[in-house]
C-alpha positions in Angstrom: 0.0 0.0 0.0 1.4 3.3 -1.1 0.8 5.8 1.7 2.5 8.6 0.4 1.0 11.8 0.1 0.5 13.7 -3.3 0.1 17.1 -3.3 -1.4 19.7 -5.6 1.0 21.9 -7.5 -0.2 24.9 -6.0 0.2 23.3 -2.2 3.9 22.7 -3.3 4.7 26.2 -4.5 3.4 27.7 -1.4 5.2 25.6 0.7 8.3 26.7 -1.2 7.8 29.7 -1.2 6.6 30.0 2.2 10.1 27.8 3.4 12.0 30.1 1.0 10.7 33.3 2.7 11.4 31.8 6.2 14.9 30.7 5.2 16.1 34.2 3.9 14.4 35.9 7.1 16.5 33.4 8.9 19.6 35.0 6.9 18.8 38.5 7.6 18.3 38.3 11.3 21.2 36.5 12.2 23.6 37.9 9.6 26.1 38.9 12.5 26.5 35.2 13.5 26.3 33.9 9.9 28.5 36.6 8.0 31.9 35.8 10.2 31.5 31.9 10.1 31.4 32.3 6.2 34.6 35.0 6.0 36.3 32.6 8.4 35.2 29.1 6.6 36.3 30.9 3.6 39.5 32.0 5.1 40.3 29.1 6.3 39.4 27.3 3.0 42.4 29.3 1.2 44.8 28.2 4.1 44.3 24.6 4.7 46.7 24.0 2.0 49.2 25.5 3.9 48.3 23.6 7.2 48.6 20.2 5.1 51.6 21.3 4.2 52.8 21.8 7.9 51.5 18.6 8.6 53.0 16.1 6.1 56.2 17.2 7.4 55.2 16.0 11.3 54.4 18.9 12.6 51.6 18.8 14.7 48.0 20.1 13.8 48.0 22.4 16.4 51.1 24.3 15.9 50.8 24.1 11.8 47.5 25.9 12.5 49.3 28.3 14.4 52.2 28.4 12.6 50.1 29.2 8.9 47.8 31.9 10.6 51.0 33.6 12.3 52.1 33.6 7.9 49.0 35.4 7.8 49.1 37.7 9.6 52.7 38.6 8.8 52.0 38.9 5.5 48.8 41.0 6.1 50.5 43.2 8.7 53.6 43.7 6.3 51.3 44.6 3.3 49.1 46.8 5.5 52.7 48.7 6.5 53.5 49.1 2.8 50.2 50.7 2.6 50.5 53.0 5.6 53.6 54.0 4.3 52.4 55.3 0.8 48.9 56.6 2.1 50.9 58.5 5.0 52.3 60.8 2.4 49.0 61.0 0.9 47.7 62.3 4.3 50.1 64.7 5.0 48.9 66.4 2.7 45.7 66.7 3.4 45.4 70.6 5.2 46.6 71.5 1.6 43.9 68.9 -0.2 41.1 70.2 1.9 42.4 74.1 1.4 42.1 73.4 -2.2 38.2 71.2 -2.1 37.3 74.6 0.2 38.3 77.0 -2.3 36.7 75.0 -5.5 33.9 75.0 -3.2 33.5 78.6 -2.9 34.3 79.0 -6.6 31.3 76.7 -7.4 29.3 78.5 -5.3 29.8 81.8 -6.6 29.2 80.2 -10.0 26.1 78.5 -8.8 24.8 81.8 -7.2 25.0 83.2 -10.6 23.5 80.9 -13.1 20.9 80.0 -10.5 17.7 81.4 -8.4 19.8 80.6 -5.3 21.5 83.0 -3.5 25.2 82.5 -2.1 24.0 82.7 1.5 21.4 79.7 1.0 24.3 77.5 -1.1 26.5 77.8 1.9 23.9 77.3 4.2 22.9 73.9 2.3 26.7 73.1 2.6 26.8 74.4 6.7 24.1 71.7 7.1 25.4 68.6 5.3 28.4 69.2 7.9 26.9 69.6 10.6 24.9 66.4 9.8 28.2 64.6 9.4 29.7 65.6 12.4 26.3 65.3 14.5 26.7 63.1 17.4 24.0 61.1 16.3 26.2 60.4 13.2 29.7 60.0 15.4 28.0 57.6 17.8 26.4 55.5 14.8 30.1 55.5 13.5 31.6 54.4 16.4 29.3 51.4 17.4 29.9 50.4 13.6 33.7 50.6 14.5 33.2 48.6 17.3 31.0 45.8 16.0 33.7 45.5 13.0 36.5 45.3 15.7 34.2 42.5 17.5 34.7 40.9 14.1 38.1 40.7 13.2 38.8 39.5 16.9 36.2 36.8 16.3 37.0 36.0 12.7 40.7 34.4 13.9 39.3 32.8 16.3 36.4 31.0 14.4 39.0 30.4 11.6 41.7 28.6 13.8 38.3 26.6 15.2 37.2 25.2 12.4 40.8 24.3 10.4 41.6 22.5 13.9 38.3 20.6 13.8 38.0 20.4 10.0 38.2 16.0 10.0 35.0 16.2 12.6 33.2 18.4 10.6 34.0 16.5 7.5 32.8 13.4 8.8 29.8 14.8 10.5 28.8 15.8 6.5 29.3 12.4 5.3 27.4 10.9 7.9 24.7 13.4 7.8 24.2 12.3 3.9 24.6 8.8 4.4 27.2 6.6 3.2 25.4 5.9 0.2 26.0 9.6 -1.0 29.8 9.8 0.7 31.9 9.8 -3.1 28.5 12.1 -4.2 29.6 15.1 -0.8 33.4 14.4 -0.9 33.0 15.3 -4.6 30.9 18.5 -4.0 33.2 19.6 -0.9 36.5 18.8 -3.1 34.9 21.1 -5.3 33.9 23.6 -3.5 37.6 23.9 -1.4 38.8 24.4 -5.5 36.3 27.4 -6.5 36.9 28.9 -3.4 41.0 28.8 -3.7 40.8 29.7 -7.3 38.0 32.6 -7.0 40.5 34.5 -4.2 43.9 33.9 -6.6 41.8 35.0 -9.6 40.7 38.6 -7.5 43.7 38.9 -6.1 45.2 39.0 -9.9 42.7 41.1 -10.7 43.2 43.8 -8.1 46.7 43.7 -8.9 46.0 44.8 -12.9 43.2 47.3 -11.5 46.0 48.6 -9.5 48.3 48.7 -12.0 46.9 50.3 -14.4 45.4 53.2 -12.4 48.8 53.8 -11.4 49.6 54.0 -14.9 47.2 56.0 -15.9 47.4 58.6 -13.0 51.1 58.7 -14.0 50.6 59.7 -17.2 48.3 62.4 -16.6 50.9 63.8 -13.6 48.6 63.3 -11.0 50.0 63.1 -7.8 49.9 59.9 -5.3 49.4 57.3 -8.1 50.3 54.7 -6.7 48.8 54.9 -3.4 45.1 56.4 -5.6 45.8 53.2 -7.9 45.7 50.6 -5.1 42.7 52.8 -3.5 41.2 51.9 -6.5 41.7 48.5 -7.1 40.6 47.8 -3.7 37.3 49.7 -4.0 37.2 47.6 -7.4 36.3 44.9 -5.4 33.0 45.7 -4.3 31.0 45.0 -7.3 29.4 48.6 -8.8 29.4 50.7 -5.4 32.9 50.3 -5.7 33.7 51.5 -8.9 31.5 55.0 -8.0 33.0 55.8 -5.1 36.3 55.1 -6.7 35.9 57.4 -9.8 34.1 60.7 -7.8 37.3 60.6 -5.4 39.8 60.4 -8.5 38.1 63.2 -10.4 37.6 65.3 -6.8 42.0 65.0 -6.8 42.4 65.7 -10.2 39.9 68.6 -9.8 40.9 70.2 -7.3 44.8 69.1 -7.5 44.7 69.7 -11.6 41.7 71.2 -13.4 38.1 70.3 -14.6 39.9 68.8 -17.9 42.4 66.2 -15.9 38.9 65.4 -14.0 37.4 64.6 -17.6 40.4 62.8 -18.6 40.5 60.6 -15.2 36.6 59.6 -16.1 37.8 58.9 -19.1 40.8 56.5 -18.1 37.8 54.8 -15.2 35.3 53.9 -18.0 38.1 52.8 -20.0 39.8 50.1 -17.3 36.4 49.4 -16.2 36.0 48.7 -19.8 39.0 46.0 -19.8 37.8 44.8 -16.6 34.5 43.6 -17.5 35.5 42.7 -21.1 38.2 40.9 -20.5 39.7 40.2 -17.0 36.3 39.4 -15.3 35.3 37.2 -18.0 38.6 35.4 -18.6 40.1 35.5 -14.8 37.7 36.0 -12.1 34.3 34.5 -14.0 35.8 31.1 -15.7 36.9 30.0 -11.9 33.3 29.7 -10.7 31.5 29.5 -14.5 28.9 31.5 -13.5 26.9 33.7 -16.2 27.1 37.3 -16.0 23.2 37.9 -15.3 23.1 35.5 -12.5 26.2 37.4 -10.7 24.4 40.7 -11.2 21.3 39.2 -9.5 23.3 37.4 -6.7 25.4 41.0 -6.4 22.4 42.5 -6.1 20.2 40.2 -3.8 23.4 39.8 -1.6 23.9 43.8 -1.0 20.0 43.8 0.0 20.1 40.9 1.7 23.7 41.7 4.2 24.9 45.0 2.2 28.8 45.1 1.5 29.9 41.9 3.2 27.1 40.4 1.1 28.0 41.8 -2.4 31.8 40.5 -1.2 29.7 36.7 -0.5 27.5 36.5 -3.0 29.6 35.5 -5.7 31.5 32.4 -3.8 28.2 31.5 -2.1 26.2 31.1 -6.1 29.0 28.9 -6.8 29.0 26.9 -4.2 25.0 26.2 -4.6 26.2 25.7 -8.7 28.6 23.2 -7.6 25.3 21.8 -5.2 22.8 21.9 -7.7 24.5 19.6 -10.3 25.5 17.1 -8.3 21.6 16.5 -7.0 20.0 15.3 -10.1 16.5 17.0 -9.6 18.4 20.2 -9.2 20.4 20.2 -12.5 18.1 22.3 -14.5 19.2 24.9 -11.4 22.7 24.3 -11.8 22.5 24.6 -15.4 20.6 28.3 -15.4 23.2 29.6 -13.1 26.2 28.4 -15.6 27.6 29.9 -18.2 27.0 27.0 -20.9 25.4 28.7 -23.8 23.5 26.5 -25.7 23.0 26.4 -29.5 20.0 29.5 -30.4 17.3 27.4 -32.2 14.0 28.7 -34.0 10.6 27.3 -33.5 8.8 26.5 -37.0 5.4 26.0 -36.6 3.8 23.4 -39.0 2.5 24.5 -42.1 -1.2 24.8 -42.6 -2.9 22.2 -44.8 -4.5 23.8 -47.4 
């Protein structure tokens, strides 16, 4: 006797979309339990290689662990002092910077009193108030708790990283035995996988950033604007958050070369932006970052996109990884191929539908 229960189409798409809705509420509300364990599983992803390699040559788990995040950190704390040491002499030179923005700020205004119904007195009064909302205590104190919580972080993220490469065989085998033995060569094929993407997708951004940088340096160089290299690496960072990024990146170039130069180095810095942004999505995306996780372009605009609204920066940083890990998911579960295959960027052969001709 078959006693399973058949339900109506329309039962099953509620219930979908009902468990969807309560998953991604799930997400949003505990985004700042979720969002460190992912950096750190990530993190500690792009390590373990370096641990194994510790360990094949006896050393103990413990202090291989210790030994590879100590590399880490050296390595972060050395580039982070190459960094401090260019953008110090780009800050020392901020009182002349900000004498300079003041006094294109007051030519603008006397231009905009002029060709404009508003008066000089209200311009300057719309710019009196934008400061003093800036530097409102409201604003400070919402700055410093956001310092804080991202200081709570990094202490947290080392921590949960050194956790889970110390406990990585427990967790492995908890996996396999949560799928069964009968799926065991199907999970140690997706998680083999999935350590791959991840290690490939941070060498293939850290290439990229390294171009970007490159070749803002170059082209700041050329037109003679000061603190290339430090505004190149600036950029190639801020390159990294998908769209916001790239803004933000090209309004603070043409601000220096404004006020620094003149309106027509500004124009020409726009133009050198669109033009590596050009490259960059033409060409080093596409052949660099993209073919590592083979996922289509309108899919990673949509994951961009639903990650920023669903955890906002950290989740425009995720939501690339995270789509190819569910890629990598979805085609090794059969009924979730046709998933796996919409997210991919396997173009199949354009076809035209004839429709039969009409007996006459």
């Amino acid at each position: 006797m078959n006693s399973s229960l058949k339900l109506p189409f329309y039962v099953k798409a509620s219930l979908t979309f009902i468990g969807l809705f309560a998953f991604i509420n799930t997400l949003y509300i505990t985004q700042d339990i979720i969002i460190p364990i992912i950096y750190a599983t990530i993190i500690a992803i792009a390590v373990s290689p370096l641990v194994n390699f510790f360990t094949k040559r006896k050393m103990s788990r413990t202090f291989a662990i210790i030994t590879s995040l100590t590399l880490l950190f050296l390595a972060t704390a050395l580039l982070g002092v190459i960094l401090y040491s260019r953008l110090s002499l780009f800050t020392d030179s901020f009182p002349d910077l900000l004498d300079k923005i003041t006094v294109a700020l007051n030519n603008f205004t006397v231009w905009a009193s002029k060709n404009s119904m508003l008066s000089t007195h209200k311009i300057n009064t719309f710019f009196l108030n934008a400061k003093a909302n800036i530097l409102s205590n409201d604003s400070i104190n919402a700055k410093i708790s956001s310092a804080g919580d991202a200081l709570v972080v990094l202490i947290l993220i080392p921590v949960y990283v050194f956790m889970i490469l110390f406990y990585q065989p427990l967790l492995r085998d908890f996996i396999y035995q949560l799928f069964g033995e009968v799926n065991r060569v199907e999970v140690a094929a997706v998680l083999s996988s999935t350590k791959n993407i991840i290690q490939k997708y941070l060498l293939a951004l850290l290439l990229e950033a390294t171009i970007i940088a490159s070749l803002n340096a170059v082209g700041f160089f050329i037109l003679g604007i000061e603190y290339a290299i430090i505004l190149g690496i600036i950029g190639a960072l801020l390159n990294i958050i998908p769209y916001i990024g790239g803004i933000i990146a090209v309004i603070l170039f043409m601000t220096i070369a404004f006020v620094t130069k003149s309106s027509s180095y500004a124009l020409w810095v726009l133009v050198i932006h669109l033009f590596i942004q050009f490259v960059d999505n033409h060409y080093i995306i596409p052949k660099i970052v993209a073919s590592k996780v083979k996922i289509n372009a309108l899919i990673s605009i949509v994951a961009v996109l639903a990650g920023g609204a669903l955890w906002g920066i950290p989740g425009m940083f995720l939501s690339i990884p995270l789509t190819a890990i569910l890629k990598v998911i979805f085609d090794h579960i059969h009924s979730l191929k046709p998933w796996g295959f919409l997210l991919g960027d396997t173009m199949p052969a354009l076809t035209f539908f004839k429709l039969p001709p009409k007996n006459k």
